[in-house]
Structures are given as structure tokens and as C-alpha cells.
PASEBA-1860 file (N, C-alpha, C; in nm, 3 decimals):
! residues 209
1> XXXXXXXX> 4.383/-1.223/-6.457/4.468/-1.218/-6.337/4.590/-1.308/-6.355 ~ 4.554/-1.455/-6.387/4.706/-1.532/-6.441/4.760/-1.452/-6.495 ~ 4.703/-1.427/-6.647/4.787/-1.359/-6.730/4.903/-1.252/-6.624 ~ 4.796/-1.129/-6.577/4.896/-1.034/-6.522/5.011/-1.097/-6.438 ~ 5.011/-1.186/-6.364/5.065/-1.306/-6.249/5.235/-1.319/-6.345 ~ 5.166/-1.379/-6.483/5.266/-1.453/-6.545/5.348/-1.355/-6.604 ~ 5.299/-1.219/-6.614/5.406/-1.161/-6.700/5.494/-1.070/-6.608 ~ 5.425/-1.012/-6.491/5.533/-0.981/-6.371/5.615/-1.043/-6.358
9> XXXXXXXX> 5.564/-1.180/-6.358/5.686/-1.304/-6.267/5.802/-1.323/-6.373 ~ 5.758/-1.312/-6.494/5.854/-1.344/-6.592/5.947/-1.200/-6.620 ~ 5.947/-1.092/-6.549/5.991/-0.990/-6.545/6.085/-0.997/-6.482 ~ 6.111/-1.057/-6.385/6.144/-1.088/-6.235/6.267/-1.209/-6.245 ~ 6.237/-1.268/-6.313/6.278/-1.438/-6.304/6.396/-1.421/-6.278 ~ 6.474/-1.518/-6.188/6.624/-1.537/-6.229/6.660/-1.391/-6.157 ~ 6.575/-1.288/-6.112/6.660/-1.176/-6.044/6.664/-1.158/-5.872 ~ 6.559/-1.282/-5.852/6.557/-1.204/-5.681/6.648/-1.320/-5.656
17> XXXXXXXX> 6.737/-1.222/-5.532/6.783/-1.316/-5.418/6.785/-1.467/-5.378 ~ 6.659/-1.493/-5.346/6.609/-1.594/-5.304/6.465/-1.627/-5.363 ~ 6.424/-1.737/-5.425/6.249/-1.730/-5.492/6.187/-1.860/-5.375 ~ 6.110/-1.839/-5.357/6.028/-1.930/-5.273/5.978/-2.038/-5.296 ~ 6.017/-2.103/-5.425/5.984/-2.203/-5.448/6.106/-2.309/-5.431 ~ 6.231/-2.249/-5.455/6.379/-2.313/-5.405/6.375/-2.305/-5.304 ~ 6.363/-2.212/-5.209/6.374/-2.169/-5.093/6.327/-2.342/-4.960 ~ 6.136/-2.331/-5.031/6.078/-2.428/-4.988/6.181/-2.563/-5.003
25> XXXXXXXX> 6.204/-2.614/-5.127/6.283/-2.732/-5.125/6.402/-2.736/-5.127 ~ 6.486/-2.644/-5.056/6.586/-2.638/-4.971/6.575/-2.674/-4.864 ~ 6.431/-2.604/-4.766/6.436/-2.612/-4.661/6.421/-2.755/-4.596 ~ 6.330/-2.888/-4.703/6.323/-2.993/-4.668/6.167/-2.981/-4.577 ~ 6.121/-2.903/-4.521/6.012/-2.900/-4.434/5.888/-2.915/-4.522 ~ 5.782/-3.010/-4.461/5.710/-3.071/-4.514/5.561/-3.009/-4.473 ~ 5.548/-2.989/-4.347/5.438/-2.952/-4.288/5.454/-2.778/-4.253 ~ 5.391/-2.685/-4.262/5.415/-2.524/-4.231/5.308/-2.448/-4.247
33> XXXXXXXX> 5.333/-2.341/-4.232/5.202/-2.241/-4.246/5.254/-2.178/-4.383 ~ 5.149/-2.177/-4.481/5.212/-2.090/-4.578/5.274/-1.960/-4.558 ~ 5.403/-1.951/-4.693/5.467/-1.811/-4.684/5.468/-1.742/-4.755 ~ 5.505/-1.598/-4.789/5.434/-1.535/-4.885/5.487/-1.576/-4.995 ~ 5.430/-1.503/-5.147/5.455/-1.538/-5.249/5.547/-1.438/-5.256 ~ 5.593/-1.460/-5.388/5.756/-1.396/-5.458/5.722/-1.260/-5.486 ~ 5.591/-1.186/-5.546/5.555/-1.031/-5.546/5.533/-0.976/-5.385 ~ 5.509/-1.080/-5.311/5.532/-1.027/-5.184/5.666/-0.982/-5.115
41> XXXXXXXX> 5.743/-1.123/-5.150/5.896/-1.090/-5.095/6.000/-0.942/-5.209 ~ 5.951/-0.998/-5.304/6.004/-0.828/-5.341/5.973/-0.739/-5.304 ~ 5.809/-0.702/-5.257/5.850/-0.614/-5.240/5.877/-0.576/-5.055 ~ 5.908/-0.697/-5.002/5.933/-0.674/-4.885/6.087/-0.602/-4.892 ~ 6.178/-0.673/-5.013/6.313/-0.646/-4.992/6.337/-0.517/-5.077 ~ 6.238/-0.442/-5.134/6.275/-0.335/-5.194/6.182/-0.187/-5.070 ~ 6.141/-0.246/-4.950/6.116/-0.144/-4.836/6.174/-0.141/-4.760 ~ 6.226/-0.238/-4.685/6.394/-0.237/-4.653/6.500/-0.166/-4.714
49> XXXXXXXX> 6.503/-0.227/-4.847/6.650/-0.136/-4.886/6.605/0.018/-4.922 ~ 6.466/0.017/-4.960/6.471/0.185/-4.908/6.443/0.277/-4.812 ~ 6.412/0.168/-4.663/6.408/0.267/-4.552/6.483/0.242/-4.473 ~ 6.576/0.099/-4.519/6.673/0.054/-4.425/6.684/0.105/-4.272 ~ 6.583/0.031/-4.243/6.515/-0.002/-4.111/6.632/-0.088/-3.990 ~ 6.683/-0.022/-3.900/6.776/-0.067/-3.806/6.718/-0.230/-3.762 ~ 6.585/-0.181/-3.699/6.541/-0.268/-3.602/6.420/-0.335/-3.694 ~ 6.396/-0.470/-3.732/6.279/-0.517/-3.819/6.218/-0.619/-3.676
57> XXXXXXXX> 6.070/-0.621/-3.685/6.030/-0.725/-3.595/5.927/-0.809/-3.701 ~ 5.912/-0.895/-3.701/5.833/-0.998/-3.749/5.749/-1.089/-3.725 ~ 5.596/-1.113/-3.713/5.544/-1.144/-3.636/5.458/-1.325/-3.724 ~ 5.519/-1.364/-3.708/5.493/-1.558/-3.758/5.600/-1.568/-3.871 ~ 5.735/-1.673/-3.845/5.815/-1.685/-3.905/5.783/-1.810/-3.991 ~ 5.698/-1.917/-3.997/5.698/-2.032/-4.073/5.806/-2.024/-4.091 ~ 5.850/-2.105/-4.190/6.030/-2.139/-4.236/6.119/-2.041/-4.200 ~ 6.076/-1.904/-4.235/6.157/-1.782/-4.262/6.208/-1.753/-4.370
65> XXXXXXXX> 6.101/-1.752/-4.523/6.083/-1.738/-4.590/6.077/-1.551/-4.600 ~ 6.014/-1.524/-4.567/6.024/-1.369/-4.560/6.065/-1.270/-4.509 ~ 6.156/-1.344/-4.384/6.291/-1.275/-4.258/6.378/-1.334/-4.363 ~ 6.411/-1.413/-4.406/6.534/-1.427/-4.500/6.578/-1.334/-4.599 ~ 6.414/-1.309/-4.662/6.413/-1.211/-4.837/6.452/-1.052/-4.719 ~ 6.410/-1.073/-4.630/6.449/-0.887/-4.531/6.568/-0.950/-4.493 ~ 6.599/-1.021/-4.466/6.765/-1.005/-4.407/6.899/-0.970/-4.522 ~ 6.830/-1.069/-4.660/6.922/-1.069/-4.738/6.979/-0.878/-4.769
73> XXXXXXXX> 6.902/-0.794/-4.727/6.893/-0.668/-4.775/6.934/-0.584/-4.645 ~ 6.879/-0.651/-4.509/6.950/-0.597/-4.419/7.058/-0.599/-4.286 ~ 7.124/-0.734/-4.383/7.270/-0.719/-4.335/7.381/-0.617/-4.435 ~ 7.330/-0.580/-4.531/7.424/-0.493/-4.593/7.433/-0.344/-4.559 ~ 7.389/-0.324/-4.397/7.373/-0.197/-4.358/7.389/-0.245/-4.215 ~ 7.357/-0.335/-4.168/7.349/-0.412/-4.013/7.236/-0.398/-3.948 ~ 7.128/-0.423/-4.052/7.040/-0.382/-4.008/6.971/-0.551/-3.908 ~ 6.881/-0.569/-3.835/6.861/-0.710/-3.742/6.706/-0.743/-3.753
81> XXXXXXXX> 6.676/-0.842/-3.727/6.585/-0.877/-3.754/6.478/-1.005/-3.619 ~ 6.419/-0.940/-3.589/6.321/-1.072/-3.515/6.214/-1.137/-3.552 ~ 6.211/-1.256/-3.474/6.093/-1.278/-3.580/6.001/-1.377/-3.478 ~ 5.866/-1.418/-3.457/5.850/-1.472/-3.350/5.757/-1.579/-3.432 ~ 5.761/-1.721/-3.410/5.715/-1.877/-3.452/5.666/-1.934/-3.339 ~ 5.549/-2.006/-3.327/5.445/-2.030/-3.172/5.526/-2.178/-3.184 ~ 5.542/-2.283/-3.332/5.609/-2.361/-3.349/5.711/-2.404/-3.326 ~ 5.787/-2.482/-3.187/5.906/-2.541/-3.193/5.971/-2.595/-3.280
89> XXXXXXXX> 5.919/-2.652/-3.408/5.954/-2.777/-3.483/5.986/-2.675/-3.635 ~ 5.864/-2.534/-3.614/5.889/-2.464/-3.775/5.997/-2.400/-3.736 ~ 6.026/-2.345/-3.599/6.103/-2.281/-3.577/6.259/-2.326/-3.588 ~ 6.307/-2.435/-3.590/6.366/-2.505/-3.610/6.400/-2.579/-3.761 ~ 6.341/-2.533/-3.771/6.325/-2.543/-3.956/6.374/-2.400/-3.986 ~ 6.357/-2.295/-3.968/6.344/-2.170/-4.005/6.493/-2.175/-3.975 ~ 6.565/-2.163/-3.872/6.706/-2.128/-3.798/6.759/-2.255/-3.858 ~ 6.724/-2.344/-3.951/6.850/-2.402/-4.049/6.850/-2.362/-4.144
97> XXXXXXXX> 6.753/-2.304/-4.202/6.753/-2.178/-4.310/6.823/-2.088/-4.352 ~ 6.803/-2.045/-4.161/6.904/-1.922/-4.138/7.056/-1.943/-4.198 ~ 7.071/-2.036/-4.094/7.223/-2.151/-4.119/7.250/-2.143/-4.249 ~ 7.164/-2.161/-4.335/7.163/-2.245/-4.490/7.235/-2.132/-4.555 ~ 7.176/-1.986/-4.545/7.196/-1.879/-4.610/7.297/-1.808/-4.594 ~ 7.352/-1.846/-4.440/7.434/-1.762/-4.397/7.349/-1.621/-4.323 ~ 7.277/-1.611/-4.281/7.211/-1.537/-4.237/7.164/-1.485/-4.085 ~ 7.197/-1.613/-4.028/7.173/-1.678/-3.873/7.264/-1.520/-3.816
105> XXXXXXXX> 7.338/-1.478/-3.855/7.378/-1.355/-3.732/7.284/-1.241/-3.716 ~ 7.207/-1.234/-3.801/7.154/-1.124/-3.806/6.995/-1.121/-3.805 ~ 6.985/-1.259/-3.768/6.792/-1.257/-3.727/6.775/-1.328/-3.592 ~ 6.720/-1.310/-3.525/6.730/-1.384/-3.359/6.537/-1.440/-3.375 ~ 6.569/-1.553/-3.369/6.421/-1.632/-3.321/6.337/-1.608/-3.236 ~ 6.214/-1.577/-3.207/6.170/-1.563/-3.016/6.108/-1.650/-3.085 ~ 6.060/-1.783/-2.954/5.988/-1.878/-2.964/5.837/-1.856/-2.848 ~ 5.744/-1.886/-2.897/5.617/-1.852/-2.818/5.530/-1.850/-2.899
113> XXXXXXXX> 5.421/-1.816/-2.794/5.263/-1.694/-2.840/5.286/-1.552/-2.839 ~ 5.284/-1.504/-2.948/5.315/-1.333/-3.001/5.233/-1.255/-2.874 ~ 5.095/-1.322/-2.860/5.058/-1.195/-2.780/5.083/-1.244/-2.606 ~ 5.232/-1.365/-2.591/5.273/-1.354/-2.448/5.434/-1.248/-2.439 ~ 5.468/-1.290/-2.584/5.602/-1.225/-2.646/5.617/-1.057/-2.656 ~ 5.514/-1.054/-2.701/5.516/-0.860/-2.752/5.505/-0.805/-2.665 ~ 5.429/-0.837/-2.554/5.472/-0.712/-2.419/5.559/-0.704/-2.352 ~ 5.676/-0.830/-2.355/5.764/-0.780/-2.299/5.943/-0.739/-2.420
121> XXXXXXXX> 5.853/-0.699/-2.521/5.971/-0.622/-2.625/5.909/-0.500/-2.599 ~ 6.111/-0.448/-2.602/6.113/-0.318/-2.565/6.091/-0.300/-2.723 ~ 6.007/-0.107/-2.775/6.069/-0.047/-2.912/6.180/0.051/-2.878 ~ 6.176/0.120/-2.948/6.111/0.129/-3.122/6.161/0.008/-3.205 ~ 6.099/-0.002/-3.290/6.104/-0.060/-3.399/6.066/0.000/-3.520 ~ 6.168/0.014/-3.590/6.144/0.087/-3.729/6.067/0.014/-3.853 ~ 6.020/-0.104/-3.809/5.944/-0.175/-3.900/5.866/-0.283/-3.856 ~ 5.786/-0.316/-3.874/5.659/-0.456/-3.800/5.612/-0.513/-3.935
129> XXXXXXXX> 5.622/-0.621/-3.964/5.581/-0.719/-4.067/5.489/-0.847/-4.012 ~ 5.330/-0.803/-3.996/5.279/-0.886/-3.949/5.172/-1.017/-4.043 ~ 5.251/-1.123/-4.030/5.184/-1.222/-4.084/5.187/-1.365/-3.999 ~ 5.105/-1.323/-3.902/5.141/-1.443/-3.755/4.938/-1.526/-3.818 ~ 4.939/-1.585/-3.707/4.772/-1.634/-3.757/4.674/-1.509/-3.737 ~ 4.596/-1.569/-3.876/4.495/-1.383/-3.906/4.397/-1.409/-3.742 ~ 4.382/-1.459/-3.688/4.256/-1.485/-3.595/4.330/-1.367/-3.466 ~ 4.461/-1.344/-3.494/4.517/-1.235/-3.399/4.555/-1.146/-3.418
137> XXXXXXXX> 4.530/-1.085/-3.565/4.559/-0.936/-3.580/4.517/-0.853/-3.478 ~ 4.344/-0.883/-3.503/4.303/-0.740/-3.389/4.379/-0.742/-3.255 ~ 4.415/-0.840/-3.182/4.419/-0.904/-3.027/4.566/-0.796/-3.059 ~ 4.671/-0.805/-3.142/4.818/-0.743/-3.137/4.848/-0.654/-3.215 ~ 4.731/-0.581/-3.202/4.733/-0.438/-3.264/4.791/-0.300/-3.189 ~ 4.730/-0.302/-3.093/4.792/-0.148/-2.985/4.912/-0.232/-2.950 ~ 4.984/-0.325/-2.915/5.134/-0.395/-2.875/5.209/-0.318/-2.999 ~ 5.147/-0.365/-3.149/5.225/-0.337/-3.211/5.231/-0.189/-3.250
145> XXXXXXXX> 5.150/-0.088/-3.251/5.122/0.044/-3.213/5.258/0.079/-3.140 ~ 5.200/-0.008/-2.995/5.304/0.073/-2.882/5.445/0.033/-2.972 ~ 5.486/-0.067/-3.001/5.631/-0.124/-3.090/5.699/-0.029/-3.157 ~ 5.607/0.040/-3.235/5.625/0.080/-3.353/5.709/0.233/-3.346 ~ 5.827/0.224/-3.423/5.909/0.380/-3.369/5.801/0.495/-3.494 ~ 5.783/0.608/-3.412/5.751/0.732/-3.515/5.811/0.682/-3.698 ~ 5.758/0.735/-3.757/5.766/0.758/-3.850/5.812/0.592/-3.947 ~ 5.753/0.488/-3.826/5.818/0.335/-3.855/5.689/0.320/-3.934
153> XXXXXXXX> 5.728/0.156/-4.022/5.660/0.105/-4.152/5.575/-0.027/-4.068 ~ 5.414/-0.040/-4.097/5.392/-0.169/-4.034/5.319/-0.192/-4.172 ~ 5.398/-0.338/-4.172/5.326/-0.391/-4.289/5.197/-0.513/-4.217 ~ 5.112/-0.561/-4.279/5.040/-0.648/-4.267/4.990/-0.746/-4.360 ~ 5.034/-0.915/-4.401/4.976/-0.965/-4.487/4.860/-1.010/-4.472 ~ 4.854/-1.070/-4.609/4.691/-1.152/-4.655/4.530/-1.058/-4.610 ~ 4.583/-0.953/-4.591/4.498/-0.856/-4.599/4.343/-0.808/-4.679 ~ 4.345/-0.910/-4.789/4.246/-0.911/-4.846/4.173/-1.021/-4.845
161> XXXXXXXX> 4.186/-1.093/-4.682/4.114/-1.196/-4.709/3.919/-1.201/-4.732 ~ 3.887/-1.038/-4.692/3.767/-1.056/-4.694/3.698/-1.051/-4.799 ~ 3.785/-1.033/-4.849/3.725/-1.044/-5.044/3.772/-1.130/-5.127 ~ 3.854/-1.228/-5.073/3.925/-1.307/-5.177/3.814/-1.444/-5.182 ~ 3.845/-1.564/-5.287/3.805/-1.705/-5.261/3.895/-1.775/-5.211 ~ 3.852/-1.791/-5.100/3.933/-1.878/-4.976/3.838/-2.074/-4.964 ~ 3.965/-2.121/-4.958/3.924/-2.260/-4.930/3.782/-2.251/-4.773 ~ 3.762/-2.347/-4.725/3.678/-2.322/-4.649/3.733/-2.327/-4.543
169> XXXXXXXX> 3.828/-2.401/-4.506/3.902/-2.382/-4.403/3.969/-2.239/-4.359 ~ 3.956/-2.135/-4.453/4.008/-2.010/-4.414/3.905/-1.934/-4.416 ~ 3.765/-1.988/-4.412/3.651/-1.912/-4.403/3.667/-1.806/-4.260 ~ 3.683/-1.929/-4.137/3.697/-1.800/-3.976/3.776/-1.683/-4.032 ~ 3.844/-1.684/-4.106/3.972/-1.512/-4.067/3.913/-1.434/-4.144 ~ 3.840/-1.434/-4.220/3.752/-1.307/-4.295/3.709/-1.189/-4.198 ~ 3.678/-1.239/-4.067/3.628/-1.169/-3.966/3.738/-1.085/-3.939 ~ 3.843/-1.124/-3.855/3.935/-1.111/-3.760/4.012/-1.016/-3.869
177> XXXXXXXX> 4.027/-1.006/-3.996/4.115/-0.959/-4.086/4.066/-0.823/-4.131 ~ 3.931/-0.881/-4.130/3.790/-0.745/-4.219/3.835/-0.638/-4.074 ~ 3.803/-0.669/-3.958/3.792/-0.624/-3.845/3.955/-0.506/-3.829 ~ 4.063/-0.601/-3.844/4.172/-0.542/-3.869/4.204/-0.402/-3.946 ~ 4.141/-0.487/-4.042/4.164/-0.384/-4.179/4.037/-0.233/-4.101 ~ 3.943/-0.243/-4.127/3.877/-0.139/-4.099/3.939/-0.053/-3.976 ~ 4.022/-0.119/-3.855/4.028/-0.044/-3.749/4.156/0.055/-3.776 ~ 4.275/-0.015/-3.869/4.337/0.059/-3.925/4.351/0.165/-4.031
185> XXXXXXXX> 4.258/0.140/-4.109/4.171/0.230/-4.172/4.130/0.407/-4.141 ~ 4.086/0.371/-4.023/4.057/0.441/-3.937/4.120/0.495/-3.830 ~ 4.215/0.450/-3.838/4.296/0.511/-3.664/4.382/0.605/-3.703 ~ 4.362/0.756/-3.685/4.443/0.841/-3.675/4.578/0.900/-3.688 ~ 4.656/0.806/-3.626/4.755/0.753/-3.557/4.887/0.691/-3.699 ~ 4.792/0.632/-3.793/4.840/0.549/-3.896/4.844/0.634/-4.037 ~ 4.890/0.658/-4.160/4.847/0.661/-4.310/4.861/0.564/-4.338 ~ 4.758/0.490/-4.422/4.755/0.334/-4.454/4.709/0.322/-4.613
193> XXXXXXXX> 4.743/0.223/-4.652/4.679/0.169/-4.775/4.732/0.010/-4.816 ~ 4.596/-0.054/-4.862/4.622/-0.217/-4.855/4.623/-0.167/-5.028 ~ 4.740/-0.265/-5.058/4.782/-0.281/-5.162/4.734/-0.437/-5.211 ~ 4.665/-0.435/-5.361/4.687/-0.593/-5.434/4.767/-0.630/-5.469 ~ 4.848/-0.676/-5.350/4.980/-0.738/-5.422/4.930/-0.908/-5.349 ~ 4.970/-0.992/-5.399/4.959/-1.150/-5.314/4.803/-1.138/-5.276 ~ 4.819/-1.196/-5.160/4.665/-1.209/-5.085/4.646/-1.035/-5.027 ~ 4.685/-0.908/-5.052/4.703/-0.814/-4.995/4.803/-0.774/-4.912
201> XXXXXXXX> 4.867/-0.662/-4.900/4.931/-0.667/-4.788/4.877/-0.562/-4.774 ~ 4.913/-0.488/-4.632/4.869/-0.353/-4.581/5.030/-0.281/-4.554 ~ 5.017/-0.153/-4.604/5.168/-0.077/-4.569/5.069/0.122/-4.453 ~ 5.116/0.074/-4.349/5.129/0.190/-4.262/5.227/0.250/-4.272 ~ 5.216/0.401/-4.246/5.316/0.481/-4.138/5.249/0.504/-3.986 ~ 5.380/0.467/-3.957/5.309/0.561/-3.786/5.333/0.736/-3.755 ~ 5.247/0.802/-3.773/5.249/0.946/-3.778/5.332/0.965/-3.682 ~ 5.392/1.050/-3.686/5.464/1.122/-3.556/5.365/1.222/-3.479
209> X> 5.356/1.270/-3.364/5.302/1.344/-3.278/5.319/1.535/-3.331
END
């Protein structure tokens, strides 16, 4: 698995945008929720630039590590971006980021609890990127359903937590994630497939009627 790790990354090097390891010690922020890794943010910024998605919503911004790698791709179309942080202090970290990059016009912060936030956003939304705390996937699932425009992309990270080796402290979300994963799996409504990329991600469509 290193091995495979090391020779992607070295494929890569020196070409994305932004890598997350500069990113981090740019930002100066010390305390955060982790953000995804660099096979994640590619390929966040290569589903963007090919569905170039008007409206992106984002659901746990930590720094804004991964609204940044989507913005860098969708301001070159005007495309916007939200993103919602329960954190005053990350959030604030994140929107000097913004600042940092030049990016701040084109991503708008909501500050809160996602599941006090999401019912009162209007959609469609042509894209949902959910990586808020795993203990609330299931709880902001039909919100993000209702969110979601026809034929829109919902991604979902760390998706494989029920199979991965997790410290023990990430023992609770095995549930809440396993639970996730299976209901989407299953719902009609969706074509899905969790991909091994990072800790997993999950890529939906929302069927049209």
C-alpha cells in the first residue's frame, strides 16, 4: 500500500494547485479536524472541472483545505462555493486562507451546526461534498437528498471507516459511517460507488425522476 501511495504521489508532485501539506503551514493553525489527503483533493478538483458544478455546498470546512482545491477550479467558470464549520475559531482560520489564496470571493462561510444550517438552504445544488463529523452522516442525509439538484454529484468522505485501522478514538464512527454507507447503497434514488481513494470517498448521482 506505501509502495502504491508513493508512486502516485510521485506522479503528481509539483503539479497540483495547492498540496496540503503547504497549505497546512501556511495556514499557521495548530489545532483542526483533519483534511483530506492530496489523492483526495485531486480528485475533488478534477470533478469539478469536469462537471463544473454552478452551485458546490460543503459540509465541515476545517481550514478549507478542500473548498480551496474546489474553488481553485471553480472560479474559472464562476462557479461558488459553501461551506459550513460548527467552529468559530477553524472558521476563521479557513476565511484567512481564503484571503491567502485569493479566493475569498467565491466561497461564502455558514457558521453553525449543519443539521440547524441545512434546512434552511434553499437547492439545487449541483454538488454536496460531505465531510462534516462522521457521527452525522445518517442524521443529514434526506436534507442533503432534498439539496441535491437532479442529476447533481454527492460526494462523501472517509467512507471506509468500517474497514479501515482506526486509532481508538475513531472507534464510535464505524457505526454512523457503516450505517451511511449501506443506506446509500441502497436507496434508489442514488447510483453510488465508494471508491479507495484516502480513507474512501463515496461518489453519487442523484437520478432524475
Amino acid at each position: 500500500m506505501k509502495d502504491r501511495t508513493a508512486y502516485i504521489e510521485g506522479l503528481y508532485a509539483g503539479k497540483a494547485a495547492i498540496v496540503k501539506e503547504t497549505y497546512i503551514a501556511g495556514s499557521g493553525a495548530l489545532d483542526f479536524t483533519p483534511v483530506v489527503d492530496d489523492d483526495v483533493a485531486r480528485f475533488l478538483a478534477l470533478t469539478v472541472a469536469a462537471r463544473r458544478p454552478a452551485r458546490i455546498l460543503e459540509l465541515g470546512t476545517s481550514i478549507g483545505f478542500s473548498a480551496a482545491t474546489m474553488a481553485t477550479v471553480a472560479r474559472g467558470y464562476g462557479g461558488r462555493i459553501s461551506t459550513i464549520e460548527f467552529e468559530p475559531e477553524i472558521a476563521a482560520a479557513a476565511r484567512r486562507n481564503f484571503e491567502r489564496l485569493g479566493l475569498a470571493e467565491c466561497i461564502e462561510i455558514l457558521e453553525g451546526d449543519a443539521r440547524d444550517i441545512l434546512p434552511s438552504l434553499e437547492g439545487p445544488y449541483d454538488l454536496i461534498f460531505q465531510d462534516v463529523d462522521k457521527e452525522l452522516y445518517p442524521d443529514l442525509y434526506e436534507e442533503c437528498t432534498r439539496l441535491l439538484a437532479p442529476d447533481g454529484l454527492f460526494l462523501a468522505d472517509d467512507t471506509l471507516f468500517p474497514v479501515l485501522e482506526l486509532e481508538s478514538r475513531w472507534e464510535p464512527l464505524r457505526a454512523p459511517i457503516d450505517a451511511f454507507n449501506r443506506r446509500l447503497a441502497a436507496d434508489r434514488r442514488f447510483a453510488s460507488s465508494l471508491l479507495p481513494i484516502g480513507d474512501g470517498v463515496t461518489v453519487a448521482i442523484r437520478l432524475t425522476d
